[in-house]
C-alpha positions as CSV (number, residue, x, y, z in Angstrom):
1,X,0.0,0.0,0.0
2,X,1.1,3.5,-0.9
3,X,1.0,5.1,2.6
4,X,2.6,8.6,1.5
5,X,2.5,11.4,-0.7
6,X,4.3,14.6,-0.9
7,X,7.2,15.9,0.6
8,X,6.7,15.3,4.4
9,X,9.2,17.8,6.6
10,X,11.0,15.2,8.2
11,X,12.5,13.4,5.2
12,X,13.2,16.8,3.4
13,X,15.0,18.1,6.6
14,X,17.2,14.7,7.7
15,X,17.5,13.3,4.4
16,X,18.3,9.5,4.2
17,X,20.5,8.6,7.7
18,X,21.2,4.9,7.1
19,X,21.9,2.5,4.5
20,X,20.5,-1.0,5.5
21,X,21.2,-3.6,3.2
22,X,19.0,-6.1,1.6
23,X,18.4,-9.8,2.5
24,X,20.9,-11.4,0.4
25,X,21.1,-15.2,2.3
26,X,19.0,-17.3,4.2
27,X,18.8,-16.8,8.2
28,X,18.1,-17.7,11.6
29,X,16.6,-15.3,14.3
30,X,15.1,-15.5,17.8
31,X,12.3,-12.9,16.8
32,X,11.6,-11.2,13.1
33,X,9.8,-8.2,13.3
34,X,7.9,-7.2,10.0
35,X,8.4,-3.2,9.4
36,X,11.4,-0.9,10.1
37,X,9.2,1.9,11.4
38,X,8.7,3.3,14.9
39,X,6.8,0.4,16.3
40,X,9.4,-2.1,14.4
41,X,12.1,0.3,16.2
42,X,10.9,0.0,19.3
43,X,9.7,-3.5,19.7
44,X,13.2,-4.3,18.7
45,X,15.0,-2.1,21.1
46,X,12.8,-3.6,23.6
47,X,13.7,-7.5,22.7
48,X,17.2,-6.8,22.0
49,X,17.6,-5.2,25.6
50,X,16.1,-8.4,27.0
51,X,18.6,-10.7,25.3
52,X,16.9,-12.0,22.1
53,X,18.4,-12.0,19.1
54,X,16.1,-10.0,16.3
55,X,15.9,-9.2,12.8
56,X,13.9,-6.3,11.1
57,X,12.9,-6.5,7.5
58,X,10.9,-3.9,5.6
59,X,9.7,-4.0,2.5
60,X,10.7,-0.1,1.7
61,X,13.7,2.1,2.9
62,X,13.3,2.4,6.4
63,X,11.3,5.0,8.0
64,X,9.7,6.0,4.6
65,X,6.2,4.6,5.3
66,X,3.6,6.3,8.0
67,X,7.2,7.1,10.5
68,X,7.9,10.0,8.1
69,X,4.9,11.2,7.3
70,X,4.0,11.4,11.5
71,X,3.9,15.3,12.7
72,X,5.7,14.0,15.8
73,X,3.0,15.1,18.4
74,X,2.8,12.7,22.0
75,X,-0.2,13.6,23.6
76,X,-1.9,10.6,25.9
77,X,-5.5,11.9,24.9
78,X,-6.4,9.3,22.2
79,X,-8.8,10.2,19.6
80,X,-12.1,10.0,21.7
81,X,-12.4,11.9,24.5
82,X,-11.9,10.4,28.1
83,X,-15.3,11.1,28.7
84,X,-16.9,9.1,26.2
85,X,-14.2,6.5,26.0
86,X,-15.5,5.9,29.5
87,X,-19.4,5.2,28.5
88,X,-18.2,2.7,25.7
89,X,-15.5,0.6,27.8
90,X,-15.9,1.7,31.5
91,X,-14.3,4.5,33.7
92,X,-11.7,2.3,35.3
93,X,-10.6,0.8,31.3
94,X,-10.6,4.3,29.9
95,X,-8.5,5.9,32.7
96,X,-6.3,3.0,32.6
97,X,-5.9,3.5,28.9
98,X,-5.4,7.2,29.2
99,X,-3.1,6.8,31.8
100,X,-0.6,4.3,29.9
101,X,-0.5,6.7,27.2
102,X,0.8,9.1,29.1
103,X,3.7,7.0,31.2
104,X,4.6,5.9,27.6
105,X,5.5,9.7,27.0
106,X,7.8,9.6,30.0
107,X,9.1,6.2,28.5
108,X,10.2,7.8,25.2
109,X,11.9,10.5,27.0
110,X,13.7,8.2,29.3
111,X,15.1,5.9,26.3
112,X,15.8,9.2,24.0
113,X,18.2,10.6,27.1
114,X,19.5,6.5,27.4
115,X,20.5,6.3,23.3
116,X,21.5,10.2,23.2
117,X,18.9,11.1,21.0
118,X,18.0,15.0,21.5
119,X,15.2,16.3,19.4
120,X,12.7,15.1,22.0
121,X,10.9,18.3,24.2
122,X,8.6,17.9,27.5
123,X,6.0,20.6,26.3
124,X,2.5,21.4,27.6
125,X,-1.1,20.2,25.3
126,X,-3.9,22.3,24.9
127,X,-7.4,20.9,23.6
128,X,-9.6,23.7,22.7
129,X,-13.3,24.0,21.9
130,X,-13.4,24.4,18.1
131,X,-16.8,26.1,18.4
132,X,-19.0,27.4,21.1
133,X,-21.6,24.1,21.5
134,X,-18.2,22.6,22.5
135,X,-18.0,24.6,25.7
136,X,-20.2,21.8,27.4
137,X,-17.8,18.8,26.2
138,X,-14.6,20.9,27.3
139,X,-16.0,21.4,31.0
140,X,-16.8,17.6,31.2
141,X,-13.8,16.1,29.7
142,X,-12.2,18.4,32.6
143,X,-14.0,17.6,35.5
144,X,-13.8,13.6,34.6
145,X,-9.5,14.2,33.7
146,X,-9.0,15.8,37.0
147,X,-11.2,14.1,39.0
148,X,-8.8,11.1,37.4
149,X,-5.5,12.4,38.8
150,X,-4.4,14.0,35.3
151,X,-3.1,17.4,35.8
152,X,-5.1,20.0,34.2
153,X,-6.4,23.5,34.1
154,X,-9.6,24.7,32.9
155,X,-9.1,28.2,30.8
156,X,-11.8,30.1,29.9
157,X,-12.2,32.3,26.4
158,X,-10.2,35.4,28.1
159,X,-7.3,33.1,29.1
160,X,-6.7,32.0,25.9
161,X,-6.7,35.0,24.5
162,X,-4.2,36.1,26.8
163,X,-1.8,32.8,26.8
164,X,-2.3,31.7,23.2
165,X,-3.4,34.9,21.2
166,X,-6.3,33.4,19.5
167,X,-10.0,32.7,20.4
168,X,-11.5,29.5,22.1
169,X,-14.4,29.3,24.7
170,X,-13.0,27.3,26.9
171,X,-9.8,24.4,26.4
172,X,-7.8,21.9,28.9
173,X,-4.4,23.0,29.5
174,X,-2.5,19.4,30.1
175,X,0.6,19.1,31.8
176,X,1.9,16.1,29.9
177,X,2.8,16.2,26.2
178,X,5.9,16.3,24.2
179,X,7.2,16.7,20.5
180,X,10.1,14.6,18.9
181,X,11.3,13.6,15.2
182,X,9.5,10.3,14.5
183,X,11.7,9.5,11.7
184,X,14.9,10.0,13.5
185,X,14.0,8.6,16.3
186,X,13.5,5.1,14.4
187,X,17.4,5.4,13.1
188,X,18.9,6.3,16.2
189,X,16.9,3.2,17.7
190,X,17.9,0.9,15.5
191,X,21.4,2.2,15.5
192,X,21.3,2.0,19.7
193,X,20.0,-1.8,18.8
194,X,22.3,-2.5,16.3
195,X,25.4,-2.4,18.3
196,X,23.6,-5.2,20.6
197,X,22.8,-7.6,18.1
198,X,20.2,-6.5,15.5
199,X,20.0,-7.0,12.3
200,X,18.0,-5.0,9.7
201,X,17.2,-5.8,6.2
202,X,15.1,-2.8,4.0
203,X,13.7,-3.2,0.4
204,X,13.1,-6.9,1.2
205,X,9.8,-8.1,0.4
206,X,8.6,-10.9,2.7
207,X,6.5,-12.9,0.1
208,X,5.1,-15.8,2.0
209,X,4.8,-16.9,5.5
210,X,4.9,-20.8,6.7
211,X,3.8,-21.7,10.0
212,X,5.5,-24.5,12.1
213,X,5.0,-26.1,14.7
214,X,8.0,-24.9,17.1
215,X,8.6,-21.6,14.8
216,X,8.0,-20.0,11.1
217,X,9.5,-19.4,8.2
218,X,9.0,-15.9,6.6
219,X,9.9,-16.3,2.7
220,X,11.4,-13.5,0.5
221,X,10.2,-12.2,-2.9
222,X,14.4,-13.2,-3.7
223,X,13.6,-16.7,-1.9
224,X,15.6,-16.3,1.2
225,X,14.2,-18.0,4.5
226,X,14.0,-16.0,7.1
227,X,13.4,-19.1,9.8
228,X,12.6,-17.5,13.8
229,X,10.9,-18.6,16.5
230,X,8.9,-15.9,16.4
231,X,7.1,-13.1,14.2
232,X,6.2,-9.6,15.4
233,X,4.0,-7.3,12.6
234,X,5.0,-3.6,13.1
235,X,3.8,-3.4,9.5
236,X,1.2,-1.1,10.3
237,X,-2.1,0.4,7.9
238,X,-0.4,-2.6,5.3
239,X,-2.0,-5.1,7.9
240,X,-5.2,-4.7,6.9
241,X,-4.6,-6.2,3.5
242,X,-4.2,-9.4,5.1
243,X,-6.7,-9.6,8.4
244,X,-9.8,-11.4,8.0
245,X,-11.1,-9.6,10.8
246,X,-12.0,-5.8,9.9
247,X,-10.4,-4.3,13.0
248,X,-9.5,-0.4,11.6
249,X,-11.0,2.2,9.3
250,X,-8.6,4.1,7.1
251,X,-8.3,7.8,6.5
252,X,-6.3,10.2,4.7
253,X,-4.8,12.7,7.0
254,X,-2.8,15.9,5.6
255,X,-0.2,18.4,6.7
256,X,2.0,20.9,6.0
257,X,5.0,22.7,7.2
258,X,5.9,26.0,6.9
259,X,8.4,28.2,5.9
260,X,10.4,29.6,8.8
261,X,8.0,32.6,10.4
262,X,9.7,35.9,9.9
263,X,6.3,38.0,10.6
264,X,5.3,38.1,14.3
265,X,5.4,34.6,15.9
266,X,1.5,34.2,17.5
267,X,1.8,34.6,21.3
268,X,2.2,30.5,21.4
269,X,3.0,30.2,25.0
270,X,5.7,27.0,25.8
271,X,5.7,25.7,22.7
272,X,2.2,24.0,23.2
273,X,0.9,21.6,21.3
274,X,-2.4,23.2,20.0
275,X,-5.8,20.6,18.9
276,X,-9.3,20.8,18.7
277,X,-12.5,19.8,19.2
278,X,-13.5,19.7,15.3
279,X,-14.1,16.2,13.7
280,X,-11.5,15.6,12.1
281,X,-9.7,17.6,14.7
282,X,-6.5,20.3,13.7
283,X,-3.5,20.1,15.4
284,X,-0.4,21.9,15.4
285,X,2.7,22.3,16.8
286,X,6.1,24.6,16.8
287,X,9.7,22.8,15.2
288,X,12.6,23.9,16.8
289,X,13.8,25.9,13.5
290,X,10.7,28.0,13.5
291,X,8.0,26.5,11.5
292,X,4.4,25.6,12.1
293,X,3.6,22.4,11.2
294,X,-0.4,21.9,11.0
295,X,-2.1,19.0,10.1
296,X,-5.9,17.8,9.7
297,X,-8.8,17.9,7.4
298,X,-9.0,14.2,7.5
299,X,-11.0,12.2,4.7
300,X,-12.4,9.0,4.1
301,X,-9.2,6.6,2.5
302,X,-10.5,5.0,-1.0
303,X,-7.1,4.8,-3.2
304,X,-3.7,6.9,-3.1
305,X,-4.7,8.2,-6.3
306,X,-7.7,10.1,-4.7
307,X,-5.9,11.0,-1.5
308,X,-3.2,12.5,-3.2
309,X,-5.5,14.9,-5.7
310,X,-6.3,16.2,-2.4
311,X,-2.9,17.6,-1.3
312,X,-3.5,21.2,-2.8
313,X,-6.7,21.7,-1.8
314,X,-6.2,20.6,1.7
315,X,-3.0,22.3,2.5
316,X,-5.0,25.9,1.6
317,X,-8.0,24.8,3.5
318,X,-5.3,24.0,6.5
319,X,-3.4,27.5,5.4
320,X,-7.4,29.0,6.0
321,X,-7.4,27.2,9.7
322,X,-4.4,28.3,10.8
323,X,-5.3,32.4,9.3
324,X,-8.2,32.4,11.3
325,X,-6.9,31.8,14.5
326,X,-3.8,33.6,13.6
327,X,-4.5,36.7,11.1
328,X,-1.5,38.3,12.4
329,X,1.0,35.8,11.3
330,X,1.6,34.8,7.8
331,X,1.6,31.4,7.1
332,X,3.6,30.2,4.3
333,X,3.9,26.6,3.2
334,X,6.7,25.0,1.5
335,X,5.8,21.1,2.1
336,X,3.2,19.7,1.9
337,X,2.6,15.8,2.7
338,X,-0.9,13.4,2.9
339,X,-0.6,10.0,4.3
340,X,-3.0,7.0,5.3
341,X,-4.0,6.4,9.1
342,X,-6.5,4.3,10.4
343,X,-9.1,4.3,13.6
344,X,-10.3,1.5,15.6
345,X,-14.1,1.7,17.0
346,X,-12.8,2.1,20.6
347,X,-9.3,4.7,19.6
348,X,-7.6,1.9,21.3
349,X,-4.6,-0.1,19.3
350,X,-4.7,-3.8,18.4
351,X,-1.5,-5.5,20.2
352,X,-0.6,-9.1,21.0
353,X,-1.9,-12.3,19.4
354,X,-4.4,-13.6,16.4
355,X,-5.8,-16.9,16.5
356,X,-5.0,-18.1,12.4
357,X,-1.2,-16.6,12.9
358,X,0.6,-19.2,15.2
359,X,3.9,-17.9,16.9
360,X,3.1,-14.3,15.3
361,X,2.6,-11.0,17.4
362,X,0.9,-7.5,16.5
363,X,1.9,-4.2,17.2
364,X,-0.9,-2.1,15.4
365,X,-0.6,1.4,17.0
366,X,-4.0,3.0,14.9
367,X,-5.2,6.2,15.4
368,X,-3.3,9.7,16.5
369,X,-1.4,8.0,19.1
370,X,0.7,5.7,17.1
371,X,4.3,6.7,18.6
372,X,2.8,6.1,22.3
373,X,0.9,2.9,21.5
374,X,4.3,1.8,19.7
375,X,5.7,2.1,23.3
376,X,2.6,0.2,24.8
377,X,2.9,-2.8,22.4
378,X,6.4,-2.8,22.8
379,X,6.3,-3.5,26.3
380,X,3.5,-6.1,26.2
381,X,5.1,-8.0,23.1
382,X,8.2,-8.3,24.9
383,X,6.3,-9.6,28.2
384,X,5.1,-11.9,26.0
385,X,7.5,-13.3,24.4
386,X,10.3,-13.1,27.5
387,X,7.1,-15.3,29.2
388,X,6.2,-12.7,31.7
389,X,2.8,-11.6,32.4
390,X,1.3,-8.0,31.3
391,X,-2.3,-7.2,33.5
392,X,-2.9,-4.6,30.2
393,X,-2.5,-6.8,27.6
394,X,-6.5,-7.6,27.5
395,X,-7.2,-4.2,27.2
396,X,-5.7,-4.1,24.0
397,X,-6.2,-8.2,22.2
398,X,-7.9,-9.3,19.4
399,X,-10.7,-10.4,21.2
400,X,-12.1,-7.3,23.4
């Protein structure tokens, strides 16, 4: 599946940072972990760490699927609000959910300070009412956040204005949120995981997949056996191809970055990560060379081809969004990127095991919150495998 289109910022900015070579022989692994992307990354940091041995294989370049095309946003709200996460799968569940979310945020910061890796900033999340019915969901998703132990403000419209120099009627100032480089993250993980052990193989095309009784066997497009003991998919939206089980809805999301501001920067308080209460939400954050990145204006996925007819359009309508909260600040664009994301009925991620895939894990991290549920099934997988036991893992299976 064609998950990109455009020229996302990240790419443009680092460039290529590794050369991985291709699957040339026939080999024998612990654990082979479909996609080189940030959940691929980080499950493998993870089982490396605990002393298996591990081998990544993507079918593209590394890092040039959904990784690159991610505007590198942790937040630990997921895509439905607290509040009616709880009526669908119970206070205590949704809290729980909410909660890993966020102590995955302090995970990523704790392993980016461990492998040296610096574009990675603690910064502040505000979720604002988009229009003024959304006053009433604002004051509830508060009272039920705080009332949870998050830490949170309430801020009414004069706040805003004062803090963030644009109009709401009310948003949740959260504590807990961070930016980062998705794309260079993954390299500098596998780099970190290299020097223990891994191995990782890009533009190899796994073709076939036997499974064994004690193991699998993964088979290239070139023939080569990849033979393991076990399989984790990282592969993502590319999943779905393959699942008899519909377990995702896809979406085309777009964004833009844009040139660096030279008119007056919008009083952006901390470098806060800015969303809203729209469906499909807009989001936005600052880079650390002084560019907005914004990104939204979701639509329905039917093919790349349609998607990417969309990129012009969408990046002026998201140029329009950002004007009206901002007219003081010109925003020009200079890329301009759409890629394919998907949402689950319950904003939750699908991670562990799948009854027709012996030996086989999943670390499907749908939905906005793909970096932090990359750290989530990271954990669990590895529990898994190592044979230890993870009390969240139900919250997330196949079968919920």
């Amino acid at each position: 599946m064609n998950l990109t289109t455009g020229y996302p910022y990240w790419l443009i900015n680092s460039g290529l940072q590794a050369n991985y070579p291709k699957l040339e022989q026939s080999v024998k692994t612990d654990v082979a972990i479909i996609g080189g992307g940030i959940s691929g990354a980080l499950t493998a940091y993870y089982l490396v760490n605990a002393g298996l041995n591990c081998i990544v294989v993507d079918a593209r370049t590394v890092g040039l699927g959904s990784t690159c095309a991610s505007t590198s946003l942790l937040q630990y709200e997921l895509d439905k609000p607290l509040c009616e996460l709880a009526n669908q799968i119970g206070l205590q569940t949704a809290v729980r959910s909410y909660r890993m979310c966020s102590e995955s945020i302090d995970t990523l910061q704790s392993i980016s300070q461990k492998i040296k890796f610096t574009p990675f900033e603690k910064q502040k999340s505000l979720f604002f009412a988009a229009y003024k019915k959304d006053k009433k969901l604002i004051e509830k998703e508060f009272l039920i956040r705080k009332k949870s132990g998050f830490q949170v403000q309430l801020l009414g419209e004069k706040e805003i204005q004062q803090q963030f120099g644009f109009s709401s009627p009310a948003a949740i100032l959260s504590e807990q949120g961070a930016t980062t480089d998705a794309y260079m993250f993954t390299h500098a993980l596998l780099k970190a995981s290299i020097k223990k052990g891994l191995q990782v193989f890009d533009r190899t095309v796994i073709s076939g997949i036997e499974y064994k009784k004690t193991g699998v066997k993964l088979i290239t497009e070139k023939g080569h056996i990849i033979t393991a003991n076990k399989i984790v998919n990282a592969s993502g939206y590319e999943i779905t191809e393959f699942l008899e089980k519909k377990i995702v809805n896809l979406h085309s999301t777009y964004a833009l970055a844009s040139e660096h501001i030279q008119s007056p920067m919008p009083v952006w308080k901390d470098k806060t990560l800015l969303w809203n209460t729209a469906d499909p939400y807009l989001y936005m954050r600052l880079t650390t060379d002084n560019r907005i990145i914004i990104g939204g204006r979701d639509e329905d996925f039917y093919s790349p081809g349609k998607r990417d007819k969309l990129i012009k359009k969408k990046s002026a309508l998201l140029k329009n969004d950002f004007s009206k909260l901002f007219p003081a600040t010109e925003l020009i664009p200079e890329f301009c990127w759409t890629g394919t994301f998907g949402s689950t009925k319950d904003a939750l991620p699908y991670i562990g095991t799948y009854a027709k895939t012996p030996h086989t894990y999943y670390a499907l991290g749908f939905g906005g919150n793909g970096i932090t549920f990359s750290v989530i099934a990271a954990e669990i997988i590895c529990d898994m495998i190592t044979g230890k036991k993870n009390k969240d893992a139900l919250l997330y299976s196949f079968n919920r």
